[in-house]
matplotlib code that plots the C-alpha trace (Angstrom):
import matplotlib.pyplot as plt

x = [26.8, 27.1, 29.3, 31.4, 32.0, 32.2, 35.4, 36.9, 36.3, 37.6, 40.6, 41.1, 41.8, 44.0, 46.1, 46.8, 46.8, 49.8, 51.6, 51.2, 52.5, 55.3, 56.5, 56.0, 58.3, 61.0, 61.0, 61.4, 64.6, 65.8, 66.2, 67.5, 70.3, 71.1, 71.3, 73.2, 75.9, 75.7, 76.7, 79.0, 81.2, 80.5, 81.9, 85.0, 86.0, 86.2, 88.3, 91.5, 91.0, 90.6, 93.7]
y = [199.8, 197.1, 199.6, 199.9, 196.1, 195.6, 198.2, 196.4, 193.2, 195.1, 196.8, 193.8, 191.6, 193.7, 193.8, 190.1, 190.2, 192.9, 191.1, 187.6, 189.3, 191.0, 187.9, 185.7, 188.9, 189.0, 185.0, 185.0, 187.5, 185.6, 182.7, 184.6, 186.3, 182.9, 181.3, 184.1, 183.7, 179.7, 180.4, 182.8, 180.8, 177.6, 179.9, 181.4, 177.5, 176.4, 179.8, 178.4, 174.9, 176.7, 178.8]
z = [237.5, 234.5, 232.5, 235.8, 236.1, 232.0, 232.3, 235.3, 233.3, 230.2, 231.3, 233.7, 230.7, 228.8, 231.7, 231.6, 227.8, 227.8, 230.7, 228.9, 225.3, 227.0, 228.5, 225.7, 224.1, 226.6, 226.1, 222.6, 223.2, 225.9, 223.5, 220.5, 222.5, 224.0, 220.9, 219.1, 222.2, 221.8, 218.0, 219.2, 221.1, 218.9, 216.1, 218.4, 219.4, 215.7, 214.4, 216.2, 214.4, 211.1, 211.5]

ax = plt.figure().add_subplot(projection="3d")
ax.plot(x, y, z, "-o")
ax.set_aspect("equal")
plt.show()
């Protein structure tokens, strides 16, 4: 009975521990691609000016 509810409580926290780490994850890769595409284009509007 106590082992049953320390492995709901267990397996119950991992669960939110993997779900917060992958969103913190897909957060941090949200933000890198956006800023690599924000340098992207920053660096595409200055090559004409260069030229």
């Amino acid at each position: 009975r106590l082992a049953d509810l320390g492995y709901k409580a267990f397996s119950g926290s991992m669960m939110v521990l993997t779900v917060f780490a992958s969103a913190l994850c897909s957060v941090r890769v949200y933000r890198m691609l956006r800023h690599r595409k924000a340098r992207q284009e920053a660096g595409d509007s200055l090559e004409p000016a260069q030229n």
